[in-house]
C-alpha positions in Angstrom: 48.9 -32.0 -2.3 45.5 -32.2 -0.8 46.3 -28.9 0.9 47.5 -27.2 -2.1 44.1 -28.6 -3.8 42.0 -27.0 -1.0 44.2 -23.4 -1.1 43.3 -23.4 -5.2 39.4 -24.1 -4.9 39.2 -21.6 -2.1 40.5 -19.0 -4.3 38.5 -19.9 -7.6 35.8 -20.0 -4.9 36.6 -16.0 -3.8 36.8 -15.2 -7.9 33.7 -16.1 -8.8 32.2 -14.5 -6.0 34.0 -11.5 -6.7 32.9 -11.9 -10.4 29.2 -12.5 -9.2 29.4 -9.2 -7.2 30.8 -7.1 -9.7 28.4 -8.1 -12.1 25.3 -7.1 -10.0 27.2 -3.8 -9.0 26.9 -2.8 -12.7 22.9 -3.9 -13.1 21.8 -3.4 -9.0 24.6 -0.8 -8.0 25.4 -3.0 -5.3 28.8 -2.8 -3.0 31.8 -5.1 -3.8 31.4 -7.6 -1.1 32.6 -11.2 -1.1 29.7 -11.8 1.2 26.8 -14.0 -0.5 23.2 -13.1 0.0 20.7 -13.8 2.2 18.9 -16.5 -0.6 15.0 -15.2 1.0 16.2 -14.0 4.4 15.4 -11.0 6.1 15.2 -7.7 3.8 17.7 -6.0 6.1 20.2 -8.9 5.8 20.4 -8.0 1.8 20.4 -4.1 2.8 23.9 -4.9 3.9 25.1 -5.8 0.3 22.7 -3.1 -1.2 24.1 0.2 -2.3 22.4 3.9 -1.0 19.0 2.7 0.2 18.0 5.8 -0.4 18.2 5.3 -4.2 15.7 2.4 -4.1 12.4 2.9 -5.8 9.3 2.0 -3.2 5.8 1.3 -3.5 3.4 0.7 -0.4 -0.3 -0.5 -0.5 -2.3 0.0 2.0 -5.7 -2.3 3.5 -8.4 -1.9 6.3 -6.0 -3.2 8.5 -3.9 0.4 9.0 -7.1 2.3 9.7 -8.9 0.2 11.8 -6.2 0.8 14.3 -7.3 4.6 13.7 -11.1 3.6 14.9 -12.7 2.7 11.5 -14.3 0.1 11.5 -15.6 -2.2 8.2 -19.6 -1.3 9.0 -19.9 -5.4 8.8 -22.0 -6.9 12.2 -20.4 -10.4 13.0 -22.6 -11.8 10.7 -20.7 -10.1 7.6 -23.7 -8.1 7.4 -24.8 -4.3 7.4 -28.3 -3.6 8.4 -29.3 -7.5 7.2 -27.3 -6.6 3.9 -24.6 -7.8 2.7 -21.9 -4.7 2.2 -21.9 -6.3 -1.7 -25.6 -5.4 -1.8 -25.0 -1.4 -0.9 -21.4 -1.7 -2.8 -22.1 -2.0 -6.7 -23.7 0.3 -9.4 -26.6 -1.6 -9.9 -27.5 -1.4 -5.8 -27.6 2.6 -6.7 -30.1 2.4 -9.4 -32.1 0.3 -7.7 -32.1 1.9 -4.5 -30.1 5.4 -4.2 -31.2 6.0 -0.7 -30.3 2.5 0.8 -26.4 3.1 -1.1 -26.3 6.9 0.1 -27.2 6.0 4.0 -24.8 3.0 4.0 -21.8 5.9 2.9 -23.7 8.6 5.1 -22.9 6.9 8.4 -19.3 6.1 7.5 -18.6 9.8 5.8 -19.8 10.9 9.6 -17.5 8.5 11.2 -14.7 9.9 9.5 -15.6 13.3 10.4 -15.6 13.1 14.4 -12.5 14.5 16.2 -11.4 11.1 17.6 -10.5 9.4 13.7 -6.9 10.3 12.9 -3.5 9.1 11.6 -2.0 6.7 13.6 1.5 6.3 14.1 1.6 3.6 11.2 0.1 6.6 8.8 2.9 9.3 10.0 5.7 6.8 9.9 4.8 6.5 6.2 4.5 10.3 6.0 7.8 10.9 7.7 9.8 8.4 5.7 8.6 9.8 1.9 9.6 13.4 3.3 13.2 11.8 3.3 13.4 9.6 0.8 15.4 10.7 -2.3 13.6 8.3 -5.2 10.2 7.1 -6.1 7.3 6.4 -3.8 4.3 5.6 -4.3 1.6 5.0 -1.7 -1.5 3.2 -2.9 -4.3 2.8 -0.5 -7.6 0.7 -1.0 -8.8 2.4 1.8 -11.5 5.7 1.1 -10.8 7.7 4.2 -8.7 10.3 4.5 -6.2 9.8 6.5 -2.9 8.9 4.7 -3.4 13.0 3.5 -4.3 14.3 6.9 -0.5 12.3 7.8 1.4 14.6 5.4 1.5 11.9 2.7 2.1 13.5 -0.7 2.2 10.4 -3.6 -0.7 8.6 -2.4 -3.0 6.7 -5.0 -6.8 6.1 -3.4 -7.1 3.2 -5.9 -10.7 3.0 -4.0 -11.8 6.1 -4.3 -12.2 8.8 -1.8 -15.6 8.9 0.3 -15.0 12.7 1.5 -15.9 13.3 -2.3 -19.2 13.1 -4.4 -18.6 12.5 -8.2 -21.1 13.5 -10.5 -22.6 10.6 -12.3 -23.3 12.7 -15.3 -20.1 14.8 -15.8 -18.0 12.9 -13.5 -17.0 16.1 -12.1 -15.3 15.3 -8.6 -16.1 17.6 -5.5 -14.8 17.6 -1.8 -17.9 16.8 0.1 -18.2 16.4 4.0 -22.1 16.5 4.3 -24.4 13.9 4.1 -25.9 13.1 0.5 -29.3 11.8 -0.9 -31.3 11.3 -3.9 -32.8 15.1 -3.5 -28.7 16.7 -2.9 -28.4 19.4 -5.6 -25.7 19.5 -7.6 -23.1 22.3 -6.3 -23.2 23.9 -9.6 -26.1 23.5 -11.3 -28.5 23.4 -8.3 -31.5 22.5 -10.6 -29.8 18.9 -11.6 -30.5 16.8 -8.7 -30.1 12.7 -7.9 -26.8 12.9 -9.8 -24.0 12.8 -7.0 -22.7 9.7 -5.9 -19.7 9.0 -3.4 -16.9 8.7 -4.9 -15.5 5.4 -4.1 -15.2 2.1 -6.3 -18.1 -0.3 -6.0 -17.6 -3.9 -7.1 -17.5 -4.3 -10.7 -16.2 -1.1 -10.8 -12.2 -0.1 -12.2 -10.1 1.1 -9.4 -8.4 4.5 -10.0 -4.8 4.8 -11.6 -4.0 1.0 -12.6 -1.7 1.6 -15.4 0.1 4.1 -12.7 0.1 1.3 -10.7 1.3 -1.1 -12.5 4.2 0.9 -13.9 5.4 1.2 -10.3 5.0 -2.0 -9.6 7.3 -3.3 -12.5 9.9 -0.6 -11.3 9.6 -1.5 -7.6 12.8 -2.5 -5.7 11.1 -2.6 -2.6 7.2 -3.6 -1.7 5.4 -2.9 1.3 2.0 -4.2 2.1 1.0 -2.8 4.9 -3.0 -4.3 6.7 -4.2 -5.8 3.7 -6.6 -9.3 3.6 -5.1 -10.0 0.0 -8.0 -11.1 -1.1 -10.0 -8.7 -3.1 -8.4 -7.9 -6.6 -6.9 -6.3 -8.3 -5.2 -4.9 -5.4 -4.3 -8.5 -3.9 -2.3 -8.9 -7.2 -0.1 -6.1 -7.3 3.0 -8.4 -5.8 2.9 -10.4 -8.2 3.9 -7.5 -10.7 6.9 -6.6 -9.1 10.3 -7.9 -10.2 11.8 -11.2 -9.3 14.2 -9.1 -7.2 12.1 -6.7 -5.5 11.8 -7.2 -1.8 8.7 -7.7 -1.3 7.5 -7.6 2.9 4.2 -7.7 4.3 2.5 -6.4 7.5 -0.1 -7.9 9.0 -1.8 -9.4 11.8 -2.6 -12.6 10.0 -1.1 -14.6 7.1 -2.8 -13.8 3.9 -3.4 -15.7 0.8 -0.1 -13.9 -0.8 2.1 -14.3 2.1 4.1 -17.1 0.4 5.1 -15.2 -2.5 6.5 -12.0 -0.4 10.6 -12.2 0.8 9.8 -11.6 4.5 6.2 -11.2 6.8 6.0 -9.5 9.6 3.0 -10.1 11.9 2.3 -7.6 14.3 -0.3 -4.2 14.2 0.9 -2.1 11.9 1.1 1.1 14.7 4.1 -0.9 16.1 5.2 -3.0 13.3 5.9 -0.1 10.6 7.0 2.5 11.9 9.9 0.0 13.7 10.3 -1.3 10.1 11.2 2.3 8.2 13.3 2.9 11.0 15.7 -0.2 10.2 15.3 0.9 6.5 16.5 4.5 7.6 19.1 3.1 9.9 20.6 0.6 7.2 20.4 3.7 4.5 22.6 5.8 6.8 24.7 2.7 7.9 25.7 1.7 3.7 26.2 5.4 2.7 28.7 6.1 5.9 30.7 3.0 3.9 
């Protein structure tokens, strides 16, 4: 009798995970599997009950941390300061006003750094590159970094929610141009040469909106899959962008250290992000082709 009990709550055990599985095939087009998940394992162990990985909609953001491994560094001395300023000080509309040329030779001497022949992608920027050129659904690549180098990669949806330094806005028409040399109080404007003092880098300062938040955080609620990628966490909005995305979006972070929104992400990886993505996207790519050969 006790074996007979043990044969029957086996197999109402099997139907309801079968009844489980079928019911998240219909609303996460997952495969029929009789395999529970992983409850906050590794991403790749629930890629094995996931359908065409492919399919999954993916939004990266992007910190300091991917570029510095490109030799850019934050401009901050070991004493968190630039020049005996803090970064705040040269970093926020009111610094501008105050004092244009201070703000302008701050952004001068990084726009230069950008521009010598030894700052380029790394293989962290590329891998990115590479995998949106075969993936079949949305991505979306957010950077709070104002260099150029997610573009120079062969990224195509990328979102500088910081602004981009190798462009000067005008503060009057907020007209946006590419720019490459250095700028100052006296720079004439490109087109109206006789308006001059109005161009300003065209990066977000501190109290300023970032760039494309409703974009953002329509992609964020859509997310299946969240990569941050070098990111401190700390400065906001951007550090709160996980905490848009779905309760079942896998949500993995890259970084060297923990951050203040490790806790709330399904797996961290610690590592630099040259070695650590692109071996990531690979296992995503090699699970994609693994579930659609099924």
């Amino acid at each position: 009798m006790g074996q007979n009990f043990l044969k029957h709550f086996r197999k109402e055990i099997n139907a309801i995970k079968i009844r489980f599985f079928l019911t998240a095939a219909r609303h996460r087009k997952l495969y029929i599997t009789t395999e529970p998940p992983t409850p906050v394992g590794s991403f790749f162990h629930q890629m094995l009950y996931m359908g065409s990985v492919r399919s999954m909609k993916v939004l990266v953001l992007t910190g300091a941390g991917i570029s510095a491994e490109s030799g850019i560094p934050t401009f901050r001395g070991v004493d968190g300061l630039w020049e005996g300023h803090r970064v705040e000080e040269v970093a926020t509309p009111t610094a501008f006003d105050q004092n244009p040329e201070l703000v302008h030779r701050f952004y001068n001497t990084r726009r230069r750094h950008l521009l010598q022949k030894d700052v380029r992608p790394n293989a962290a920027h590329i891998a990115l590159a590479e995998y949106e050129a075969n993936h079949d659904d949305d991505f979306l690549l957010i950077t709070q970094n104002v260099d150029h180098l997610h573009f120079a990669a062969g990224s195509q949806n990328v979102l500088p929610m910081h602004g981009q330094l190798l462009e000067a806005r005008c503060t009057q028409t907020d007209k946006v141009y590419p720019w490459f040399e250095d700028l100052s109080p006296n720079t004439p404007d490109p087109e109206t040469p006789s308006r001059r003092g109005n161009l300003r880098p065209n990066v977000v300062w501190f109290g300023e909106m970032p760039y494309g938040m409703e974009k953002i955080q329509q992609a964020a609620r859509n997310a299946d899959l969240f990569l941050a990628i070098g990111t401190s966490a700390v400065v906001y909005p951007a550090a709160g962008i996980v905490q848009q995305t779905p309760l079942n979006c896998q949500r993995v972070e890259i970084n060297l250290d923990t951050t203040p929104q490790s806790k709330v992400f399904t797996e961290t990886i610690r590592g630099p992000a040259t070695v650590e993505v692109p071996k990531f996207l690979r296992r995503v790519q090699e699970s994609c082709k693994n579930t659609n050969e099924h």
